[in-house]
C-alpha positions as CSV (number, residue, x, y, z in Angstrom):
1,X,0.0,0.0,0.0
2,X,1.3,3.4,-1.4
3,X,1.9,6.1,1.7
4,X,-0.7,8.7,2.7
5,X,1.2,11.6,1.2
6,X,1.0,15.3,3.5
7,X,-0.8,18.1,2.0
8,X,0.5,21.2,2.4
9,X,-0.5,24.4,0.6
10,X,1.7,27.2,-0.9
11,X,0.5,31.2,-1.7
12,X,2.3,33.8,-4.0
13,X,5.8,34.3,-3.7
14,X,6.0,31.0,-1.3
15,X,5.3,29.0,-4.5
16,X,9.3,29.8,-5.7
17,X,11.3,27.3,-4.0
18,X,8.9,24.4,-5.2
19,X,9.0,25.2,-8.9
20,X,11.2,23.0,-10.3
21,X,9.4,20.0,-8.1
22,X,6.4,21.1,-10.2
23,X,8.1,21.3,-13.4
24,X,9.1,17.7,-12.7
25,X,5.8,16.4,-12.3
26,X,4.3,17.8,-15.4
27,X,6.6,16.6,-17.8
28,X,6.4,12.9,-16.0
29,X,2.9,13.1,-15.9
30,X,1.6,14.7,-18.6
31,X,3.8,12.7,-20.9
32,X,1.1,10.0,-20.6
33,X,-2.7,10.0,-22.6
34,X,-4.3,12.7,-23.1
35,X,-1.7,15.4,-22.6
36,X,1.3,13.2,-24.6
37,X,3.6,16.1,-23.8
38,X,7.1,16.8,-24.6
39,X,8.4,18.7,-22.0
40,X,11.7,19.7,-21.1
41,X,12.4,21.9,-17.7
42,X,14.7,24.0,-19.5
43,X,11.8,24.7,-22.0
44,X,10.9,28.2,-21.7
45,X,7.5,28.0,-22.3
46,X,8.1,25.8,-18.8
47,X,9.3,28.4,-17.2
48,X,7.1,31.3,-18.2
49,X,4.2,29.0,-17.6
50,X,5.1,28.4,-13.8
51,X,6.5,31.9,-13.1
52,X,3.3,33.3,-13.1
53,X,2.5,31.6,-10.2
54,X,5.0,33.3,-8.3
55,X,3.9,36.8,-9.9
56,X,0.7,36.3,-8.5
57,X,0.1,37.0,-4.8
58,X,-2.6,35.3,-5.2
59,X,-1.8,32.5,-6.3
60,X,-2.2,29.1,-4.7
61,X,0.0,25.7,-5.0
62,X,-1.3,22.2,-2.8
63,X,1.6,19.7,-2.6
64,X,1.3,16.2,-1.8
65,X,4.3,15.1,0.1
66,X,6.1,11.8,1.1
67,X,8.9,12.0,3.6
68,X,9.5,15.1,1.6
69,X,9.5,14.1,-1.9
70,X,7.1,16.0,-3.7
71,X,4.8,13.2,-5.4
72,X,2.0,15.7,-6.5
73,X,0.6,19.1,-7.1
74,X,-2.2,21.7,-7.8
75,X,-2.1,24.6,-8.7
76,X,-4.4,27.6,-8.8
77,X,-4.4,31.5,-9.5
78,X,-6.9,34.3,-10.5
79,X,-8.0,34.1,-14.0
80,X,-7.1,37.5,-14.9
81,X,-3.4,37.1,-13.7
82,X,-2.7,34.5,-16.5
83,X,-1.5,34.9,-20.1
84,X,-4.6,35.8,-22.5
85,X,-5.1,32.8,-24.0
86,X,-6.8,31.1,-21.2
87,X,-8.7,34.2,-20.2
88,X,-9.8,34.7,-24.4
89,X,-12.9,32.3,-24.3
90,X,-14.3,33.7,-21.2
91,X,-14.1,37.6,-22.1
92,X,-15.9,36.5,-25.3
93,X,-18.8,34.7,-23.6
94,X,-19.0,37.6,-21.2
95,X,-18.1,36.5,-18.5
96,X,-16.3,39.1,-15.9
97,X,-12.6,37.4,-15.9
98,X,-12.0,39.6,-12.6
99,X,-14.0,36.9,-10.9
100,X,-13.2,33.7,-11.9
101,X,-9.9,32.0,-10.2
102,X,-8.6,29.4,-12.9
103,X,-7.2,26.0,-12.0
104,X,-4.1,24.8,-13.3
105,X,-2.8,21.8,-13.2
106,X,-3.3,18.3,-11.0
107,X,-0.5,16.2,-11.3
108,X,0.3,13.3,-8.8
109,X,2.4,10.1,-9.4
110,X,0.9,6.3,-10.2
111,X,1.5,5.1,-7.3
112,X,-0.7,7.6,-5.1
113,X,-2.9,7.5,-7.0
114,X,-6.7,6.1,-5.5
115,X,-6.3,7.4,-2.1
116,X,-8.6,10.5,-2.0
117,X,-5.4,12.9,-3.1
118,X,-7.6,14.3,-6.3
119,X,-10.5,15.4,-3.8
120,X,-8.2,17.0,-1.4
121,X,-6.5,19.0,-4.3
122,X,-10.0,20.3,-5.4
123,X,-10.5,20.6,-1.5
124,X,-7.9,22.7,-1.0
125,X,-7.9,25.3,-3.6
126,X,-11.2,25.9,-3.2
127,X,-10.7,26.6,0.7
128,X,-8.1,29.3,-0.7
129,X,-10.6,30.7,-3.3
130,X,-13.6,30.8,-0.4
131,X,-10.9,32.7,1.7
132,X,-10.1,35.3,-1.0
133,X,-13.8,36.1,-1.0
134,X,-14.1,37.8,-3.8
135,X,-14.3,35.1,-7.0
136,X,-18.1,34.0,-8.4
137,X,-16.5,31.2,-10.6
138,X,-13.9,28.4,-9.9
139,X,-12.3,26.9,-13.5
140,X,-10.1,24.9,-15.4
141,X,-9.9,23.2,-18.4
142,X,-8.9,19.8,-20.5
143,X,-7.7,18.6,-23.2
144,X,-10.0,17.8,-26.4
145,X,-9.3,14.1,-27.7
146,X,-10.2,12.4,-30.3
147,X,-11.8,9.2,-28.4
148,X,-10.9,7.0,-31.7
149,X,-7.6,8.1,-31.0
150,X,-4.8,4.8,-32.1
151,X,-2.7,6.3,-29.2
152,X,-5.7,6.6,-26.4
153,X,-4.9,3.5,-23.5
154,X,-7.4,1.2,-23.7
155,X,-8.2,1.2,-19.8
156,X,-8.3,5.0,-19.7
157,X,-10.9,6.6,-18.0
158,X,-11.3,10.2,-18.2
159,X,-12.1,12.4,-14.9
160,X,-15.9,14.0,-16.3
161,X,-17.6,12.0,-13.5
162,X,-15.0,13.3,-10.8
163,X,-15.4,16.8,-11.8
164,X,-19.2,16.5,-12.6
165,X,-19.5,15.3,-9.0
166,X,-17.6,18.2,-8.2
167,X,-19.7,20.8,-9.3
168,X,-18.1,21.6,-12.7
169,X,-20.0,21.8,-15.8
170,X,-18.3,21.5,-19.0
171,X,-19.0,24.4,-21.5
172,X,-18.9,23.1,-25.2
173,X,-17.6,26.1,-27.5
174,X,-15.9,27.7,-24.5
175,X,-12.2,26.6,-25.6
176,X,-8.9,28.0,-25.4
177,X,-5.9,27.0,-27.9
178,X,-2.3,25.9,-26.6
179,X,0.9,24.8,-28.2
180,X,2.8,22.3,-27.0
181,X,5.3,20.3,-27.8
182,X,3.6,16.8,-28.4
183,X,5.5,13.4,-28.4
184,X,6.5,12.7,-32.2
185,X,5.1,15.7,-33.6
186,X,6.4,18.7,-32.3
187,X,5.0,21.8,-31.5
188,X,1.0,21.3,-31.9
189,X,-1.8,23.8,-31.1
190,X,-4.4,22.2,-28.4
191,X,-7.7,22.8,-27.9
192,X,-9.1,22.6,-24.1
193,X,-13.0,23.1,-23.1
194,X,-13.3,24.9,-20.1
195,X,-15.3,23.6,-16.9
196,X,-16.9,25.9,-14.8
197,X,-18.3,26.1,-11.4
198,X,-20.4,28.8,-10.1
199,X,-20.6,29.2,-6.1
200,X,-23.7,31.3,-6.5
201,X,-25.6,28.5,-7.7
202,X,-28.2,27.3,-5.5
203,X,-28.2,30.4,-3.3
């Protein structure tokens, strides 16, 4: 049986020392289906991606840690504090960017995987965004697939039930675009639906 891993959780420029232990994670984990990333830590897209966690004062980073290796990671900050492209599909449905806080990523290892971590990562960021008091909308996206995909596992099983239980809706049409650099093909653009939650709901 895998470890209970701590939870800890990060703000702003607290987020700085742990940067390269996210970087880490993301290229091992997103290397796999659907992501099929490329990544490289000396990438600069890497490093301009993460660094505006730090810039944010905002911002909000959950690690999962075992005897102090960092085996996972979420990450959080407010939508209008990261780069346009996310930020794009929203303006154009209307929506006031100002107050939605976007989730980044959720990256844990294998072998921790099945012991609640997921929830506790949603858990988590959402206690920092409730504390903030001053967001309507929680976010994130994911990547579009092909499900006739060749390169798709046959066992995978996507997280829309986890995040539907979650609150989240997916919004078809509402869909940023991405490069990255995808394993065999080089730089590709992505698209990624957005998922939204609104905490006004049900008032």
């Amino acid at each position: 049986m895998p470890t209970q891993p701590e939870i800890r959780r990060f703000r702003g420029a607290e987020i700085a020392p742990w940067l390269d232990h996210v970087a880490r994670l993301r290229i091992a984990v997103f290397r796999d289906w659907p992501y099929l990333y490329d990544g490289d830590r000396d990438d600069p897209y890497e490093r301009e991606y993460l660094a505006a966690y730090v810039a944010s004062p905002d911002s909000v980073l959950v690690l999962a840690l075992d005897g102090g290796r960092v085996v996972g990671a979420a990450t959080g900050l407010p939508l209008a504090h990261d780069p346009d492209a996310f930020s794009a599909p929203l303006r154009k449905a209307g929506l006031p960017v100002p107050q939605v806080f976007y989730f980044g990523e959720s990256v844990l290892l294998p072998g921790y995987r099945g012991l609640g971590v997921g929830h506790t990562f949603f858990d988590e960021r959402e206690a920092h965004v409730r504390e903030l008091d001053r967001f309507r909308w929680t976010a994130f996206c994911s990547v579009d697939r092909d499900p006739g995909d060749p390169r798709r596992p046959p066992d995978y099983r996507s997280n829309d039930s986890f995040w539907h239980r979650r609150g989240y809706t997916r919004l078809p049409g509402m869909t940023a675009h991405l490069p990255w650099n995808e394993i065999g093909k080089g730089e590709v653009q992505h698209p990624l639906t957005f998922w939204l939650h609104d905490w006004r709901a049900g008032r």
